[in-house]
C-alpha positions as CSV (number, residue, x, y, z in Angstrom):
1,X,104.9,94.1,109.6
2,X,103.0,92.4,112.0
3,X,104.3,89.3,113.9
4,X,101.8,86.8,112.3
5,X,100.7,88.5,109.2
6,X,99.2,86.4,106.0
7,X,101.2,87.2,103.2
8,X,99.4,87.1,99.9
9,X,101.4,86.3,96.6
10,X,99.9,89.0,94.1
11,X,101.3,88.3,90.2
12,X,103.8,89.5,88.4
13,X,101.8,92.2,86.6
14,X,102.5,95.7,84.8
15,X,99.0,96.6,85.7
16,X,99.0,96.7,89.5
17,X,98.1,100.6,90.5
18,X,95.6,102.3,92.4
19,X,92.5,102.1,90.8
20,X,90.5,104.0,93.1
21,X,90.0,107.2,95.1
22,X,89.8,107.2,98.8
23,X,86.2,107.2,100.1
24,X,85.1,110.7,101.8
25,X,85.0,110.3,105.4
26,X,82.4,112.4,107.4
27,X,84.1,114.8,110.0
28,X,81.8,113.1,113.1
29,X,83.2,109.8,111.9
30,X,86.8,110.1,111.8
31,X,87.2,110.0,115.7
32,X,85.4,107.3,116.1
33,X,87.0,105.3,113.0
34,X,90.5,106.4,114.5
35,X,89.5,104.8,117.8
36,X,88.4,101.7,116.3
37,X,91.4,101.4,114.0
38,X,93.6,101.7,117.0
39,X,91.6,98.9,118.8
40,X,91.9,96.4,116.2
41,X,95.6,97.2,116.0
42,X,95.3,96.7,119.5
43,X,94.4,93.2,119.6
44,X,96.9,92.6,117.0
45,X,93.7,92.2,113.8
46,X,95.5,94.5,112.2
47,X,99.0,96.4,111.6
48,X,100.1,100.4,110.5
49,X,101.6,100.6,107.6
50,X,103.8,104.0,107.8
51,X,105.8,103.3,104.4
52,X,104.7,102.5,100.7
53,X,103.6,99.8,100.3
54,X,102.5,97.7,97.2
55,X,98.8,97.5,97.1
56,X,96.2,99.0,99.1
57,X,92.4,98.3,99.5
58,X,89.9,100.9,100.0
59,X,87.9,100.7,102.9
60,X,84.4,101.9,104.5
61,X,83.0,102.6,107.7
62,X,79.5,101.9,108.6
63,X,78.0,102.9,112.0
64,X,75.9,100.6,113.1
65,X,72.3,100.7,115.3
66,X,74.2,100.0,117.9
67,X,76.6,103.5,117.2
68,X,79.6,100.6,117.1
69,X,81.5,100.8,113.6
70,X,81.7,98.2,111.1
71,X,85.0,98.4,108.7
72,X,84.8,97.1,105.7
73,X,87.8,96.7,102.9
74,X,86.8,96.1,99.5
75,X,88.7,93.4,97.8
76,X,87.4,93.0,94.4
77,X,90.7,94.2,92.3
78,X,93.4,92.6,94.8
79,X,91.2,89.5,94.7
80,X,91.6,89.5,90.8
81,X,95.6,89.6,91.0
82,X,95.9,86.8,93.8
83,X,97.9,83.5,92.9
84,X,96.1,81.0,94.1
85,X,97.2,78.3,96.1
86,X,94.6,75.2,94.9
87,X,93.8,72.6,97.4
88,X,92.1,69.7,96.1
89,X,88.5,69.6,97.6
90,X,87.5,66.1,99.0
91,X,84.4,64.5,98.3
92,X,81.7,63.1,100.2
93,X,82.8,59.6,99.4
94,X,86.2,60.1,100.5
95,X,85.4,61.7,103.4
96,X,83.3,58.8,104.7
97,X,85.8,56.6,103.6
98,X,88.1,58.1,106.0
99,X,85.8,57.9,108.8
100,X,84.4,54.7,109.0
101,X,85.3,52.6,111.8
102,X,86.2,55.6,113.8
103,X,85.5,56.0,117.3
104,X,84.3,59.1,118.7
């Protein structure tokens, strides 16, 4: 696992599977998405995952104008089963409440 990953607390659910098939990559792409997947590891963005792991997300590359590759992960399902931590958001009000008299 990677030295500062974000863990995310999926439920406890029975219907937690792959739901989906792995997109078709085009043979003059997978060089180029290879490199770019390296990169990113690289910089520490993201991590390999040799072993099974609980949940995947399927992901898409899109070359850009440029010819540099966008990645994209689709979260929709894992986005469904996350436990969310809720944070209550302040108001307007309170927030200038908070600020006046401050010195900037």
């Amino acid at each position: 696992m990677c030295e500062q990953a974000r863990i995310v607390q999926i439920r406890d659910s029975q219907k937690i599977m792959c739901r989906w098939f792995a997109h078709h990559v085009g043979f003059r792409l997978r060089d180029p998405i290879k490199n770019k997947l390296d990169e990113m590891e690289r910089l520490k963005l993201i991590c390999k995952v040799t072993e099974p792991t609980e949940w995947v997300n399927p992901m898409l590359a899109v070359q850009k104008t440029g010819g540099d590759l966008r990645i994209y992960l689709d979260p929709l399902y894992l986005n469904k089963e996350i436990k969310r931590q809720h944070y209550p958001v302040p108001t307007a009000q309170e927030l200038f409440a908070r600020i006046i008299g401050k010195n900037w």
